[in-house]
N, C-alpha and C positions, 0 to 999 in steps of 0.2 A: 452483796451477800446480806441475808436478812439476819438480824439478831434481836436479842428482845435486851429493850431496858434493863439492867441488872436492878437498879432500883427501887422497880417495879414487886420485883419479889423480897421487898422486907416490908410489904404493904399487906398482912392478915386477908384484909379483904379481896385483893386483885387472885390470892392466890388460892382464896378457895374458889374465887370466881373463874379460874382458870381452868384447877382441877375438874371442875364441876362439868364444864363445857369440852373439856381433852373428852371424858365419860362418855357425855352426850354424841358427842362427833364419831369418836370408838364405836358406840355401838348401835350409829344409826350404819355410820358407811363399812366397818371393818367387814362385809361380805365374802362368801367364796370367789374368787378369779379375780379378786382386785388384789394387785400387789401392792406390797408395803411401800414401794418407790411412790407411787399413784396415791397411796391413803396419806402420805408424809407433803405431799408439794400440795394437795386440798388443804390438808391441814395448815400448811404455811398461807396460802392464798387467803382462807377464813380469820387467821390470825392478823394478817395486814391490813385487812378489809375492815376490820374489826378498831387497831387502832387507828387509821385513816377517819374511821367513823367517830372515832373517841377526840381524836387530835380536832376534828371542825368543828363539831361542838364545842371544845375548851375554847378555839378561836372567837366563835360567834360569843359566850360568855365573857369573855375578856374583852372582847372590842364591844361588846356593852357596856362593860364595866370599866374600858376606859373612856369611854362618851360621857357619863356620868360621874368621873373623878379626875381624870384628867392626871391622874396618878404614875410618876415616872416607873414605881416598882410593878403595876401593874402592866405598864407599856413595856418593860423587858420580859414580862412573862409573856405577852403578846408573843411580842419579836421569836422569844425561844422556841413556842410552842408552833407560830408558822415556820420557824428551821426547821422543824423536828418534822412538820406536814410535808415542807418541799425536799429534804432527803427520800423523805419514804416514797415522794412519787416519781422523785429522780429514779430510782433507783428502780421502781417497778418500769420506769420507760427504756430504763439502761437492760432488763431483763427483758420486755415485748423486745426493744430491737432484737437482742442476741438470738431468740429463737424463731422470729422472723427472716434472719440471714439465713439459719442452718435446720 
């Protein structure tokens, strides 16, 4: 099941950036004959895609950043921040199987 960061939302920024993009997404796709089940799972798919894209960047940032410091508090944000990539694509492979079977 996907959930978002609660975290995330005491960060001013993330959430009007969020807001901002729910808008955009509303009222590029919210058209006649597409159901809300349909406008809700895009929406989840763009949201993943989204921090997936967020999460590699921090990666590549941080393992440059530990190349250059060699820094242990840096190497655990490493480590967290590829946890937090290989749930998210766990998870999207644990979703293709299931609808792949049915």
């Amino acid at each position: 099941h996907w959930r978002l960061n609660p975290a995330l939302l005491s960060d001013p920024e993330f959430v009007k950036y969020l807001e901002d993009q729910w808008e955009l997404f509303l009222s590029t796709n919210d058209l006649p004959g597409v159901s809300a089940s349909t406008l809700w799972e895009a929406a989840k798919k763009k949201s993943n895609l989204a921090k997936q894209l967020v999460l590699e960047r921090d990666i590549t940032n941080l393992d440059r950043e530990f190349k250059k410091s060699s820094s242990i508090s840096v190497l655990k944000k490493l480590d967290a921040v590829r946890s937090a990539l290989d749930q998210l694509l766990s998870q999207k492979a644990k979703t293709a199987m299931f609808y792949a079977k049915h």
